[in-house]
C-alpha positions in Angstrom: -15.0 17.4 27.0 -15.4 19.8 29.7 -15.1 18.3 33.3 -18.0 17.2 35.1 -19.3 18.6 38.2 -22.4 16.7 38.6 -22.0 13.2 41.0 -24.3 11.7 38.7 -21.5 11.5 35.6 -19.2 9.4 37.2 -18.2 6.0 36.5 -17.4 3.3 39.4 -14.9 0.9 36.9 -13.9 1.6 33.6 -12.5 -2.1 31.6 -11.3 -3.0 28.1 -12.2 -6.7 27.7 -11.6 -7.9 24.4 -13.6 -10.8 22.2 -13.0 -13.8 24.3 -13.8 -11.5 27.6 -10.5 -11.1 29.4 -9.6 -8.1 30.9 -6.8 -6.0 29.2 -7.0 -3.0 31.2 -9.4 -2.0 34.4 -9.5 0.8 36.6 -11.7 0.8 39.8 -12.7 4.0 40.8 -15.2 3.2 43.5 -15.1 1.2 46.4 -18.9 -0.5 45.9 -17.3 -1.8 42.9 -16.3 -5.4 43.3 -13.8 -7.2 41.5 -15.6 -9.7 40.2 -18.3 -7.5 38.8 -16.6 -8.1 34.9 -17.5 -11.6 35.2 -21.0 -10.7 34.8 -20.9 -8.8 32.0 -18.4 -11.7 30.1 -21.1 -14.0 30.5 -24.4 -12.2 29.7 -22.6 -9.8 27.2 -19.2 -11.4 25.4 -20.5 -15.2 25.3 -24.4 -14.9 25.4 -26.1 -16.2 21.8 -28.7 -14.1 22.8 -30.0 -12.0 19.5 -32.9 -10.1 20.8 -33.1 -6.3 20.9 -32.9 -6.6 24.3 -29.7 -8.6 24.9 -27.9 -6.5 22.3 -28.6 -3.1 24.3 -25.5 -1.2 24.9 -26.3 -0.3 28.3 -27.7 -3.0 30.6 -28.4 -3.6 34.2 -27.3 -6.7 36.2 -27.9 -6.8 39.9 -27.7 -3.3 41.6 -25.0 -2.3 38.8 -25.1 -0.7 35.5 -23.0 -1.6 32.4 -22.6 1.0 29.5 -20.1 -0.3 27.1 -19.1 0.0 23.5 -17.3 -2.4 21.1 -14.4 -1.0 19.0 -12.8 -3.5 16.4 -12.3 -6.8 19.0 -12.3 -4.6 21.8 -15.6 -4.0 24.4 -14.8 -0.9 26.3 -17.2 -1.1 29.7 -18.0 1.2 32.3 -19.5 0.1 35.7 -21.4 2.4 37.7 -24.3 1.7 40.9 -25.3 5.3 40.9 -27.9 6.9 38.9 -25.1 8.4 36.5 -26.0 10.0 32.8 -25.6 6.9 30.2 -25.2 9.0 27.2 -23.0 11.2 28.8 -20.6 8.2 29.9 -21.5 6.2 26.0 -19.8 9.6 24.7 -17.1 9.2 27.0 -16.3 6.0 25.7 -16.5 6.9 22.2 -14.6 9.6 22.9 -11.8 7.4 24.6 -11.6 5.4 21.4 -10.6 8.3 19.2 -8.0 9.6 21.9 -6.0 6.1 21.6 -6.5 6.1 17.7 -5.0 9.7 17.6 -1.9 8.2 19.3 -1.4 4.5 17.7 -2.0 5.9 13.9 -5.5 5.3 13.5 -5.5 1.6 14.5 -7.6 0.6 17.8 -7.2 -3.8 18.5 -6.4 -6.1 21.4 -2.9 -6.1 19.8 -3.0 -2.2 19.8 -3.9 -2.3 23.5 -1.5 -4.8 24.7 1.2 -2.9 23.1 0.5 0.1 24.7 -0.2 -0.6 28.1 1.8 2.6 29.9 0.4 4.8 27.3 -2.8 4.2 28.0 -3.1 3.9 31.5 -1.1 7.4 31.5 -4.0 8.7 29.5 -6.7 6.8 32.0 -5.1 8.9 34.3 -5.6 12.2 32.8 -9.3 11.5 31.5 -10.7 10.4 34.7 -10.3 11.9 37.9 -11.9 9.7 40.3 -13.7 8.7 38.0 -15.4 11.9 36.5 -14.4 12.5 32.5 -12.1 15.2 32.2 -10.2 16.4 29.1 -10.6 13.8 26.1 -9.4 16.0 23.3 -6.2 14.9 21.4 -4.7 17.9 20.5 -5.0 19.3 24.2 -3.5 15.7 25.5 -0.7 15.7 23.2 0.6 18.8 24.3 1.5 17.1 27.4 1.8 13.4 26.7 4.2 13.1 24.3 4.7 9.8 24.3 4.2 8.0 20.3 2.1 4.5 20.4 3.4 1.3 19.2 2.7 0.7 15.9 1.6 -3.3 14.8 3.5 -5.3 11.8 0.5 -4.4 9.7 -0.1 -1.1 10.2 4.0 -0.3 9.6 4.2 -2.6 6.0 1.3 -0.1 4.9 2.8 2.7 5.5 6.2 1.5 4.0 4.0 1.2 1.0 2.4 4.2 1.1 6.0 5.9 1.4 7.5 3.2 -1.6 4.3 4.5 -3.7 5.0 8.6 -2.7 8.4 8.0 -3.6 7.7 6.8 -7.2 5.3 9.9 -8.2 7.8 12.0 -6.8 11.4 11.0 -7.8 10.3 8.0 -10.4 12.5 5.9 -8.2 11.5 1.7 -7.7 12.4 0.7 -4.7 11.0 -3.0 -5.0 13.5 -4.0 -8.3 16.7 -3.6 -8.9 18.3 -2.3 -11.9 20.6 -4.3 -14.5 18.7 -7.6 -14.4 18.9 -10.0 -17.4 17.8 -13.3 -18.5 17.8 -15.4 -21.0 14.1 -15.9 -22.0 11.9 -13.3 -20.8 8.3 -14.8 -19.4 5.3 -13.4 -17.8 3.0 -15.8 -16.1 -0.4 -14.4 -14.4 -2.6 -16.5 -12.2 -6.3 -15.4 -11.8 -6.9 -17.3 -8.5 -10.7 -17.2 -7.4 -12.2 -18.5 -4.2 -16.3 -18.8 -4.8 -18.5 -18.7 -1.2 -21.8 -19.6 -1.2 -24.8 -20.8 0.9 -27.8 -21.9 -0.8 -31.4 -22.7 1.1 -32.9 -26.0 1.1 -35.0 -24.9 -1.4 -32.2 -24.1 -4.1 -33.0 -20.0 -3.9 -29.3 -18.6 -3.2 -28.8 -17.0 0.8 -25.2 -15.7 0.5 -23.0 -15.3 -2.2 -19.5 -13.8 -3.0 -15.8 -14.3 -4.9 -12.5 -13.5 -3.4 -9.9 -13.2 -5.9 -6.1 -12.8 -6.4 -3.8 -11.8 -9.6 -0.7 -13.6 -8.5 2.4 -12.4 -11.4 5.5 -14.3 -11.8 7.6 -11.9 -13.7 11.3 -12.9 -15.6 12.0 -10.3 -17.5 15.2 -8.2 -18.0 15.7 -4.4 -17.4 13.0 -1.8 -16.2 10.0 -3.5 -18.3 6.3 -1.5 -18.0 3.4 -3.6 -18.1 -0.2 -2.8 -18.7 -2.6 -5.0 -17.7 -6.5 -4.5 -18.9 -9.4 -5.8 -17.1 -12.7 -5.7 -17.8 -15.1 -3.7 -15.4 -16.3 -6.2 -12.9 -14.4 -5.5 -9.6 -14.9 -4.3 -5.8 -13.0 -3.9 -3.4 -10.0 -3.4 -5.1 -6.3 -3.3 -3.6 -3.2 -3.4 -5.3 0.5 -3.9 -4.8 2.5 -0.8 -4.4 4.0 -1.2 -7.2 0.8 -0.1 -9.6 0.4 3.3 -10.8 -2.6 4.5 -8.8 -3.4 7.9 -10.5 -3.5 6.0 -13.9 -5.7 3.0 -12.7 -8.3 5.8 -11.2 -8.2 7.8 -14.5 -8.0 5.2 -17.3 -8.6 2.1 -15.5 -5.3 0.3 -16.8 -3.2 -1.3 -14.6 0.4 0.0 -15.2 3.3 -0.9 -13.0 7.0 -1.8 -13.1 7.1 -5.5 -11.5 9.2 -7.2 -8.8 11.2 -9.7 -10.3 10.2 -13.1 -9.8 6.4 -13.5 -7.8 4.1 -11.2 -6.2 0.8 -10.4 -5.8 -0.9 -8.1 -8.1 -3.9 -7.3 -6.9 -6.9 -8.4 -4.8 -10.3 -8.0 -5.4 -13.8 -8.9 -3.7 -17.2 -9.4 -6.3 -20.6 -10.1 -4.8 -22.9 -9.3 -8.2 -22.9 -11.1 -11.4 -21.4 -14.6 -10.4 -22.0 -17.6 -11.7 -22.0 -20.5 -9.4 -20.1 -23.3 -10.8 -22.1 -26.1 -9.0 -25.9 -26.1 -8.2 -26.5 -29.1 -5.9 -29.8 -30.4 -4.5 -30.5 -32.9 -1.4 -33.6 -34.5 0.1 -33.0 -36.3 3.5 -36.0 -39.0 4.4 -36.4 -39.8 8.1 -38.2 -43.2 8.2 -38.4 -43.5 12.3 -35.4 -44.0 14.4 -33.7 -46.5 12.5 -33.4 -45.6 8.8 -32.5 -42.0 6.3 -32.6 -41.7 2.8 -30.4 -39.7 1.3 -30.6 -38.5 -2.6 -28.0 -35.8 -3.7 -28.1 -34.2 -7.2 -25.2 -32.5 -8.3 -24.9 -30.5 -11.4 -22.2 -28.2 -12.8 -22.8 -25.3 -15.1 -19.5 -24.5 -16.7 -18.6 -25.2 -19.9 -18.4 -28.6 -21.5 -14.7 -28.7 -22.6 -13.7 -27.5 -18.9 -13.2 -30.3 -16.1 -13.2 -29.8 -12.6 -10.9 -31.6 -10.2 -10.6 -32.9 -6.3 -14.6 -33.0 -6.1 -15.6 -34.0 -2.5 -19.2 -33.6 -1.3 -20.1 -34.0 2.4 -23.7 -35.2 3.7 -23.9 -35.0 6.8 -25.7 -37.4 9.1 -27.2 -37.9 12.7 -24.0 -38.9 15.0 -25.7 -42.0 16.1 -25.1 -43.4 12.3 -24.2 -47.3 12.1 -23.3 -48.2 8.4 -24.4 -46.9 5.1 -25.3 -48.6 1.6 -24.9 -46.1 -1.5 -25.6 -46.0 -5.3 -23.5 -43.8 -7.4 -23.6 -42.3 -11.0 -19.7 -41.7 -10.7 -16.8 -41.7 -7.9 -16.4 -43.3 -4.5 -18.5 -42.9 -1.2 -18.2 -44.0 2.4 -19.2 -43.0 5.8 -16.9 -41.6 8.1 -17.8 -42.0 11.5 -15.0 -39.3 12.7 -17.0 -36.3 10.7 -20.4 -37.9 11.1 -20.5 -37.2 7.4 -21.2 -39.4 3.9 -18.0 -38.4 1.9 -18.6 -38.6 -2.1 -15.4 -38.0 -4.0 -15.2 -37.5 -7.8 -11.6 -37.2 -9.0 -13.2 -35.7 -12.4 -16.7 -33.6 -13.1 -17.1 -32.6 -16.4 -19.2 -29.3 -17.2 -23.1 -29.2 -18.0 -23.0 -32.7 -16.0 -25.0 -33.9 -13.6 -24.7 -36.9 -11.1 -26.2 -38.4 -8.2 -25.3 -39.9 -4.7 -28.5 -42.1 -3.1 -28.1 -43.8 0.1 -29.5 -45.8 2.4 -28.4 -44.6 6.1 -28.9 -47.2 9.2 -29.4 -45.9 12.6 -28.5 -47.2 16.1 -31.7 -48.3 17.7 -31.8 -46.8 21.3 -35.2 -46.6 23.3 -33.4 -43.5 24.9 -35.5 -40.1 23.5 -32.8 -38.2 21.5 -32.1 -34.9 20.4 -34.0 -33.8 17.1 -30.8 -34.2 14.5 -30.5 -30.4 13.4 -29.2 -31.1 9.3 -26.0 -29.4 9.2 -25.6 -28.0 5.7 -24.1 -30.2 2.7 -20.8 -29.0 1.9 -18.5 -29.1 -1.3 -14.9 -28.4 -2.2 -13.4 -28.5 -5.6 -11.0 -26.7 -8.4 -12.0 -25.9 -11.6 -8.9 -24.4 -13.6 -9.3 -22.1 -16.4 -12.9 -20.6 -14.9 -14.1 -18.2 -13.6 -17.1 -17.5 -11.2 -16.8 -13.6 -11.2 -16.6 -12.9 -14.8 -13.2 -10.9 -14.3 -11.3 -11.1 -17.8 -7.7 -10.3 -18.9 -8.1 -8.2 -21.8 -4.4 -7.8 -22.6 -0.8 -7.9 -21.2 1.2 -5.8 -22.6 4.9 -5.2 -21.7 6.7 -2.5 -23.0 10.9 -2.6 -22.4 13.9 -0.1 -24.5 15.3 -3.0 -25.7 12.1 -4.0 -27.1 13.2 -8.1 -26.6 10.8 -10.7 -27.3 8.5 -11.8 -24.6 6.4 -15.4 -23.7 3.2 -14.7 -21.5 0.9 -16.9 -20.1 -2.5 -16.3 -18.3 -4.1 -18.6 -15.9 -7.6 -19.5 -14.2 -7.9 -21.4 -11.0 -11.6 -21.5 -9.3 -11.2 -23.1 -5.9 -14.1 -23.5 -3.7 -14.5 -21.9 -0.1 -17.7 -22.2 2.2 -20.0 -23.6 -0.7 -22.4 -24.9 1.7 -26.3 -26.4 0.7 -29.2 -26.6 3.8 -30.5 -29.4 4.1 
């Protein structure tokens, strides 16, 4: 970007203020900017619950000041300005400034990027702006005198010792995560399918949000340089893998070949959103009889299979926080009211599939001739395990392991469904 000759491009204050709206970095450029100016913009910007078109705009206007800013990751990057200065020229600015620290800290742009690189980047504030007019934003033109390398965060390095651990197997055929000349006894291969279900359903049962994260945890004991192949049937998204899994192959025949770690790692991880079956439907009706009385009826029913049990079932009801005592009637389990999560707690240690049971209770209020806030009916929530399910509909095929010494070799294969915000409105 070319410098800018016209007063009305400049920028009074330019601030990166991340998600809870503390300041990082500022720079004032103009003395009728006041300190305190940032305040204004953490408090009708960063912590407003405001969702209208209007409080969303990226430029805004508070006082006698302007505020153009951006949001990059958890980062807002704002510029202040009280003259009648271009917006979309200063907008591109700040998109602009964005890709300049990227092209320095490897791609990455976070609060954690921008505390770690302090000096860097006030040393490229001071080439970009000249008192306060954008100057020269382009990274190849910077770098040829800046040379100073951005900090690189824990995340960002273990991914790109990966990437170098996977190069270095296409290339030499080298494993860098096992070491050679390992032997046991009894070779065993033990894979956990470990699925977390999300869910939140409308008071009328129709299904709002819906989605399974899963993990293939491996424990592997086998002797030597063993190859396994792993086939899966063809319901995943969002698919990553450890770096120990033969990429090229995976994209070309869709097997999933790798020489393992010994003992246990990760496999894979993988995200589904179509095609899932939820393994609880549940249904509540609340009854409001005045100020001092709710009925409460919950229907739970659970649509896996028969033979398959699932474990550690609590459901919450929530109730108004001026609750007194509650009398229930239950199909199965244990309930009780607990006053500290202003909540009816219903815990069945066992739910078999295609069951169904139900919770009613009677709920007493605390008479007060104070008016009250209307109680706003948090959702119903449930947690639970279901082992040997699945939600997704991801499969094992086969598992295959393939070693020269072609020994003998015990594998096992595991389901786990666990439950993660499986939430009902009331």
């Amino acid at each position: 970007m070319a410098a800018l000759a016209s007063c009305n491009e400049s920028l009074g204050a330019l601030y990166f203020i991340n998600g809870r709206g503390d300041v990082l970095i500022q720079r004032i450029y103009r003395d009728d900017i006041e300190r305190n100016l940032a305040s204004a913009f953490r408090s009708q910007v960063v912590n407003s619950r405001d969702t209208d078109a209007a409080s969303l705009a990226p430029v805004r206007q508070f006082g006698d000041a302007s505020y153009i800013y951006l949001r990059a990751s958890n980062v807002y990057l704002l510029a202040i300005t009280k003259r009648n200065s271009n917006a979309m020229m200063i907008m591109q600015f700040l998109s602009r400034l964005v890709d300049l620290v990227k092209s320095y800290c490897h791609g990455e742009f976070s609060e954690d990027v921008i505390k770690g690189n302090f000096v860097l980047i006030y040393e490229l504030l001071d080439e970009v702006l000249d008192h306060g007019y954008p100057q020269v934003t382009d990274p190849a033109v910077m770098k040829s005198f800046i040379f100073q390398k951005g900090w690189v965060t824990p995340a960002t390095k273990k991914k790109r010792e990966a990437e170098a651990a996977n190069a270095t197997l296409q290339v030499t055929g080298a494993v860098g995560w096992r070491k050679e000349g390992l032997r046991y006894k009894k070779n065993e291969v033990f894979l956990d399918v470990i699925e977390t279900v999300n869910m939140l359903m409308s008071a009328q049962g129709s299904v709002l949000r819906c989605d399974v994260q899963g993990r293939l945890v491996m424990k592997a004991f086998l002797s030597g340089m063993p190859d396994i192949k792993l086939g899966l049937n063809d319901k995943l998204e969002d698919v990553t893998f450890h770096p120990c899994v033969n990429l090229g192959r995976f994209n070309a025949e869709k097997v999933v070949s790798f020489v393992p770690p010994d003992g246990e790692f990760e496999l894979m991880k993988y995200r589904c959103t179509e095609g899932i079956t939820l393994p609880f439907k549940a249904v509540a009706l609340i009854q409001e009889h005045g100020r001092t009385r709710i009925d409460v009826t919950v229907k739970v029913k659970s649509t896996f299979p028969q033979k398959i049990f699932a474990t550690n079932v609590v459901v919450l009801v929530p109730v108004p926080d001026q609750t007194a005592r509650a009398s229930f009637n239950l199909t199965a389990g244990k309930a009780k009211y607990d006053p500290k999560r202003h909540a009816l707690v219903w815990k069945l240690k066992k739910f078999a599939g295609e069951a169904e049971h139900t919770l009613t209770a009677s709920v007493e209020l605390i008479a007060t001739t104070r008016d009250r806030k209307p109680w706003s009916r948090p959702p119903l929530s449930m947690s639970f395990q279901v082992p040997m399910h699945s939600a997704s509909g991801v499969r094992v095929q086969y598992l295959k392991v393939w070693e020269k010494s072609s020994y003998k070799v015990d594998k096992w294969v595991r389901k786990l469904l666990r439950s993660g915000d499986y939430q009902v409105r009331l």
